[in-house]
C-alpha positions as CSV (number, residue, x, y, z in Angstrom):
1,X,-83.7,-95.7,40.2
2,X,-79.8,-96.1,40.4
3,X,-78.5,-98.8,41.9
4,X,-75.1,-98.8,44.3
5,X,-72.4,-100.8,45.0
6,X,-71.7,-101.1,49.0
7,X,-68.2,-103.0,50.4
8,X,-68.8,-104.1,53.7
9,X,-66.0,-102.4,55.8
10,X,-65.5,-105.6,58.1
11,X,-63.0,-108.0,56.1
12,X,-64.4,-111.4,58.8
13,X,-67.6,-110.3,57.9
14,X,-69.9,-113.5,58.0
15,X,-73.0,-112.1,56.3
16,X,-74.0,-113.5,53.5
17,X,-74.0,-110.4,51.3
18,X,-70.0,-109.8,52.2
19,X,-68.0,-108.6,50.6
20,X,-69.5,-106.8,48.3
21,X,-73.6,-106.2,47.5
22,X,-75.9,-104.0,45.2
23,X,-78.5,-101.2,46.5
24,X,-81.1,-99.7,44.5
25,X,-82.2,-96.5,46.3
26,X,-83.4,-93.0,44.8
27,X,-79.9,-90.8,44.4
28,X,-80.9,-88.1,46.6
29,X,-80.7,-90.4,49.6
30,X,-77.9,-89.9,51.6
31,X,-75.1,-93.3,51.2
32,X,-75.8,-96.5,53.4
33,X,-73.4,-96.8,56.3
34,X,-74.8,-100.1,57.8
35,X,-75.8,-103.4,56.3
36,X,-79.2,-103.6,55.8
37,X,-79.3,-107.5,56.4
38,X,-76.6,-107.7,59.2
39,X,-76.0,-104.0,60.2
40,X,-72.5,-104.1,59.7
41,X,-70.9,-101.2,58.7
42,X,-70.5,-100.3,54.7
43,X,-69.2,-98.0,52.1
44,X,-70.2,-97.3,48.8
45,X,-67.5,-97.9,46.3
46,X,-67.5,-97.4,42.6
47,X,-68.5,-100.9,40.8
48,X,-67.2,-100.4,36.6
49,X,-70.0,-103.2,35.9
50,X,-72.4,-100.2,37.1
51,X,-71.0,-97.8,34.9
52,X,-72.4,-97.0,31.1
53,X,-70.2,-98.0,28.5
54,X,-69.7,-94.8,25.7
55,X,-71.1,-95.3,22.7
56,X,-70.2,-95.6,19.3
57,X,-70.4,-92.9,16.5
58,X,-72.6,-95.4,14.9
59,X,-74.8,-96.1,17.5
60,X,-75.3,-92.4,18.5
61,X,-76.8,-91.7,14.6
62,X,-79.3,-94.3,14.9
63,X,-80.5,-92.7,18.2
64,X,-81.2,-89.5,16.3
65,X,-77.9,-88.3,17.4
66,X,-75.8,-85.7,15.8
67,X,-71.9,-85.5,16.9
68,X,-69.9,-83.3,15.7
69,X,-66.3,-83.0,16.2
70,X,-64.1,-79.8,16.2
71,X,-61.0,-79.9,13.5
72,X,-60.1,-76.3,13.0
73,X,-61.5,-72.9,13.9
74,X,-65.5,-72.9,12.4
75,X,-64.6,-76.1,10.9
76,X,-66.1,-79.5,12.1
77,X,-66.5,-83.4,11.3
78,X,-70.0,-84.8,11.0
79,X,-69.0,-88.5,12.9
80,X,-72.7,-89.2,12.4
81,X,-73.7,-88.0,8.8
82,X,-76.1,-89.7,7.2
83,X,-76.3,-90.2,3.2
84,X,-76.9,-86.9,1.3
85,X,-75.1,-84.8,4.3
86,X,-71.6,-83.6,4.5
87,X,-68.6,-85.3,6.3
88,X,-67.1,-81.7,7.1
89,X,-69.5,-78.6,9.1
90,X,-68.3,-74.6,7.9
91,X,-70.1,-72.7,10.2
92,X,-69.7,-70.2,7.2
93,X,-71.6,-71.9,4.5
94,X,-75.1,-73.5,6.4
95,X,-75.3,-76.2,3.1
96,X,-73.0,-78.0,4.8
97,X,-74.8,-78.2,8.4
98,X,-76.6,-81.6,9.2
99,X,-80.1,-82.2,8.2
100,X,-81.8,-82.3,11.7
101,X,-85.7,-82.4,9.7
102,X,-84.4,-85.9,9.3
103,X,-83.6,-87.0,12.4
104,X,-86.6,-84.9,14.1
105,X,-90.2,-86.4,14.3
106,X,-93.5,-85.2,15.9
């Protein structure tokens, strides 16, 4: 379930979760607009502690990942090759495409 970060809109605020708090509530619920401790009013607002981080080339290959990155027209880099495979992708000539049967198990 996502979790929220809520401001509370009241600067003198004197509840204990002021200024700022965490919600975890399913994301099709509608936002809070009051406290759910002192009823004061709130807003969400974007927390970048709540936000996924990208990840590295690296790290997307050892998830089974394959990423490949456009350099010219039909051409692309292979950031996630693994041994045996080709650094560059010609749409033209499939011995260069990544070896998925690799990275796929049952």
């Amino acid at each position: 379930m996502p979790v929220y970060a809520y401001q509370h809109l009241d600067e003198k605020s004197v509840c204990a979760h002021a200024p700022t708090f965490v919600w975890e509530q399913p994301a099709r619920d509608f936002p809070l607009n009051k406290c759910p401790w002192c009823a004061g009013q709130v807003k969400r607002v974007l927390e970048p502690s709540l936000i996924k981080s990208k990840k590295f080339d690296c790290e997307l290959r050892d998830l089974g990942f394959t990423k490949l990155v456009r350099v010219d027209h039909g051409i692309f880099e292979n950031r996630t090759r693994r041994s045996g495979e080709e650094k560059y992708v010609d749409r033209t000539r499939p011995e260069t495409f990544p070896r998925l049967e690799k990275t796929i198990e049952d």
